[in-house]
C-alpha positions as CSV (number, residue, x, y, z in Angstrom):
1,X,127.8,91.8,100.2
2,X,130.4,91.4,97.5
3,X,133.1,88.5,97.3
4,X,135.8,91.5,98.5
5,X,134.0,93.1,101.0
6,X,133.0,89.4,102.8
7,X,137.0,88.7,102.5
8,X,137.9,92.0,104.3
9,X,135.3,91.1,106.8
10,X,136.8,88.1,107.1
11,X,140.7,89.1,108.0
12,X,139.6,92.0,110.1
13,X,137.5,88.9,112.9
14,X,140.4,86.8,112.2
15,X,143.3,90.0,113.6
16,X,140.4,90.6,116.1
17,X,140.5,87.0,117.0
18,X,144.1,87.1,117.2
19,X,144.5,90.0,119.2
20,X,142.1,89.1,121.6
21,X,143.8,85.4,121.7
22,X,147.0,87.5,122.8
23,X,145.6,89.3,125.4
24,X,144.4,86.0,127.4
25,X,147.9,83.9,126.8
26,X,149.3,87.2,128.7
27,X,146.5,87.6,131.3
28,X,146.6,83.6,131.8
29,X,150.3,84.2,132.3
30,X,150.7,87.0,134.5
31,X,148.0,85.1,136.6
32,X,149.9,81.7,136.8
33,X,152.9,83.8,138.1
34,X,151.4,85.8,140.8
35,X,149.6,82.4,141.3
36,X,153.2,81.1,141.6
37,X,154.9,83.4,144.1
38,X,151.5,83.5,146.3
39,X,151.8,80.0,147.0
40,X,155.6,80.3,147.7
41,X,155.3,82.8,150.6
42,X,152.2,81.0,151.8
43,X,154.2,77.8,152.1
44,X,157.0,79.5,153.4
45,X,155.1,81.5,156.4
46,X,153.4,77.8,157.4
47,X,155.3,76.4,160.4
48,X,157.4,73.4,159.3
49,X,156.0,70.2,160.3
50,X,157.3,66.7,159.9
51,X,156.6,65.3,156.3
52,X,155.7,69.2,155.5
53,X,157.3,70.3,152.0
54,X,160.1,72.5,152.3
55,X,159.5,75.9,150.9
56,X,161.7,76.0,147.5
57,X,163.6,79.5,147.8
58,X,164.9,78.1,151.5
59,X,165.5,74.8,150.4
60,X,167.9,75.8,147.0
61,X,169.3,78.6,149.2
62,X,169.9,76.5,152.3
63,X,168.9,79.3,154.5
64,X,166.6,79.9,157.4
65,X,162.9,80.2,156.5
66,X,162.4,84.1,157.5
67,X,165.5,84.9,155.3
68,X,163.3,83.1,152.1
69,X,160.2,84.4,152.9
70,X,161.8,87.5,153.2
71,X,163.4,87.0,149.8
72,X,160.1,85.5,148.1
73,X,157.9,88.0,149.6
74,X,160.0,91.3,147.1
75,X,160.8,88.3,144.2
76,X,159.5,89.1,140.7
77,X,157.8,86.3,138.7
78,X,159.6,86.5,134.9
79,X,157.4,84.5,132.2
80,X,159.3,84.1,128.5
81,X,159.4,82.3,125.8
82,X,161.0,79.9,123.4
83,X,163.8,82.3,122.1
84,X,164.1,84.9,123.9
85,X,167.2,86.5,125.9
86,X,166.5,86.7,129.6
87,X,169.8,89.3,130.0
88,X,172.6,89.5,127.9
89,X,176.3,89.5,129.2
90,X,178.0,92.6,130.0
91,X,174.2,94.2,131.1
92,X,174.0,95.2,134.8
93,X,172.8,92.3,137.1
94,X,169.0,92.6,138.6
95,X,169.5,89.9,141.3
96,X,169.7,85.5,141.4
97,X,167.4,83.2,139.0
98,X,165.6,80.7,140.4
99,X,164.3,78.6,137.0
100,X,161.2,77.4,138.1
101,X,159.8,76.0,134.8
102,X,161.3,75.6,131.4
103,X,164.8,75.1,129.5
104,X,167.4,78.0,129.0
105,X,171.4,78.1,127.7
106,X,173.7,79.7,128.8
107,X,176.0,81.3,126.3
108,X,179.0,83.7,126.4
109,X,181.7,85.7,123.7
110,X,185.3,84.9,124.4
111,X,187.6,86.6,121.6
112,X,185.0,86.9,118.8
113,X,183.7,83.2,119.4
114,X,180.7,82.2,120.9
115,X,180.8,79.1,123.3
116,X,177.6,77.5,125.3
117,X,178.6,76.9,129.0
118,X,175.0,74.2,129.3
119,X,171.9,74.4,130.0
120,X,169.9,75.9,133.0
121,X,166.8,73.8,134.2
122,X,163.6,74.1,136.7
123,X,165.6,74.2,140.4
124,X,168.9,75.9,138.5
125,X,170.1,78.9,140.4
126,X,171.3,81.3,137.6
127,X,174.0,84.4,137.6
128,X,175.6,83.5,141.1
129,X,178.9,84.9,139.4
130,X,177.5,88.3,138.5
131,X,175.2,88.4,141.9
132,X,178.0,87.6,144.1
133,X,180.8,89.8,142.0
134,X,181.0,93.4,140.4
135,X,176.7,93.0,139.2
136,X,177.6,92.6,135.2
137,X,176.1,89.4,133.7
138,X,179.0,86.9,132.9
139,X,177.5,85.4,130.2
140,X,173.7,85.5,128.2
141,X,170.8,83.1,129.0
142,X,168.7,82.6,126.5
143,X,165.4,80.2,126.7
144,X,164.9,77.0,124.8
145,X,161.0,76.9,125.6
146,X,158.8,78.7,127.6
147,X,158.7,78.6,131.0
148,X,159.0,80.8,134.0
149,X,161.8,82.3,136.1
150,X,161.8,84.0,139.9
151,X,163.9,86.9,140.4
152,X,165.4,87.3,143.8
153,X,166.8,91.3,143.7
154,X,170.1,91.7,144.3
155,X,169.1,94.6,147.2
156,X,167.3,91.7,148.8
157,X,169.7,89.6,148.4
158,X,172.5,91.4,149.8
159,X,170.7,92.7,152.4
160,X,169.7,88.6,153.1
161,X,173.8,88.1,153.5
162,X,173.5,90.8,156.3
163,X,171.0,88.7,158.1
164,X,172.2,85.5,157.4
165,X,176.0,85.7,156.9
166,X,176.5,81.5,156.1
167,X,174.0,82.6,153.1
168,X,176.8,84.0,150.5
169,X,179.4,81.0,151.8
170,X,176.5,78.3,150.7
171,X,176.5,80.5,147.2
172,X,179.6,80.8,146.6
173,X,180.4,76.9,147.1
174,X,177.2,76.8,144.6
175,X,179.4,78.7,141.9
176,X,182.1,77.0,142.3
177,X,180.1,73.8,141.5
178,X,178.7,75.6,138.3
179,X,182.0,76.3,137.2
180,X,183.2,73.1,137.4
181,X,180.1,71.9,135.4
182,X,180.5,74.7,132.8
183,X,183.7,73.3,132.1
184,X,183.4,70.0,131.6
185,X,180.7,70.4,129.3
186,X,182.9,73.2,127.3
187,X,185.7,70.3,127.2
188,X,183.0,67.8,126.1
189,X,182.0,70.0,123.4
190,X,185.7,70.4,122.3
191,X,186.5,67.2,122.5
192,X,183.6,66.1,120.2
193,X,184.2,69.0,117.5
194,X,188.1,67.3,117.8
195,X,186.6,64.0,116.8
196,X,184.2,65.0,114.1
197,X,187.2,67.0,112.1
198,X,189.5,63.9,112.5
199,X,186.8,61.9,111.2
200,X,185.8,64.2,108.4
201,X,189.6,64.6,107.4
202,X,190.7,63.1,104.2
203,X,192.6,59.7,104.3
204,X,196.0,60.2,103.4
């Protein structure tokens, strides 16, 4: 065998190895969601019993537990990774995140600049805005690491206000709170840009 052919050999095993590599860090992903949302609507149709954990999608939603295992049982497990943009502002709504692992920024255009309304973190509920309003993301969310996300569809969801009428009061008092947090930490980040351009300013 010559030095070319052993070389050639070589790269093709290593894009073999790679591919195949690939293949099992989707397959091991896929699994650990469905793995995910299994163990969701089993906890969620156990009766509750004292010291019992509270099944997560009732719990953040504050709502009876048939209304989140009804939710959990038509939710759709999102994996992603570091980098890439869940849904981009302006782009119809699918439903409510539920981050369940991983670190993601929220990030919107005002006027040709871009400002970062803060971060969204395992327990965040994300898009209330666009869920509860006219179904057109407010802003883009775009991941910091991996991690994984559940999507409750905004059918289900709406059809879970029908059922549960306090539901979309609870979620609304929600977005309020993450306005409020979106600006303060837009006026921390102005503030701080404010003090590094007086500081950097020449001395007169």
């Amino acid at each position: 065998m010559t030095a070319g052919s052993s070389h050639t050999g070589k790269t093709g095993n290593e894009e073999k190895g790679g591919r195949w590599s690939a293949a099992w860090t989707s397959r091991r992903a896929a699994k650990k969601a469905q793995d995910l949302k299994e163990a969701l609507m089993d906890t969620d149709a156990r009766p509750r019993r004292m010291g019992a954990a509270p099944h997560p999608v009732s719990e953040l939603l504050d709502c009876p537990p048939e209304i989140g295992s009804a939710l959990t049982a038509c939710a759709q497990t999102i994996g992603f990774e570091a980098g890439q943009t869940i849904f981009r502002q302006a782009a119809a709504c699918a439903g409510l995140y539920l981050v369940v692992q991983g670190q993601l920024q929220r990030r919107t255009e005002r006027m040709e600049t871009r400002i970062t309304l803060g971060g969204a973190r395992p327990g965040d509920l994300v898009e209330l805005a666009a869920a509860l309003g006219d179904r057109r993301h407010t802003y883009s969310l775009v991941a910091q690491t991996a991690g994984l996300l559940l999507l409750l569809p905004i059918e289900a969801l709406h059809h879970a206000f029908e059922g549960y009428p306090p539901l979309r009061m609870h979620l609304l008092e929600e977005l309020a709170r993450e306005v409020s947090r979106g600006y303060d930490h837009c006026n921390r980040t102005w503030q701080g840009r404010t003090r590094r351009s007086i500081a950097r300013a020449p001395a007169p």
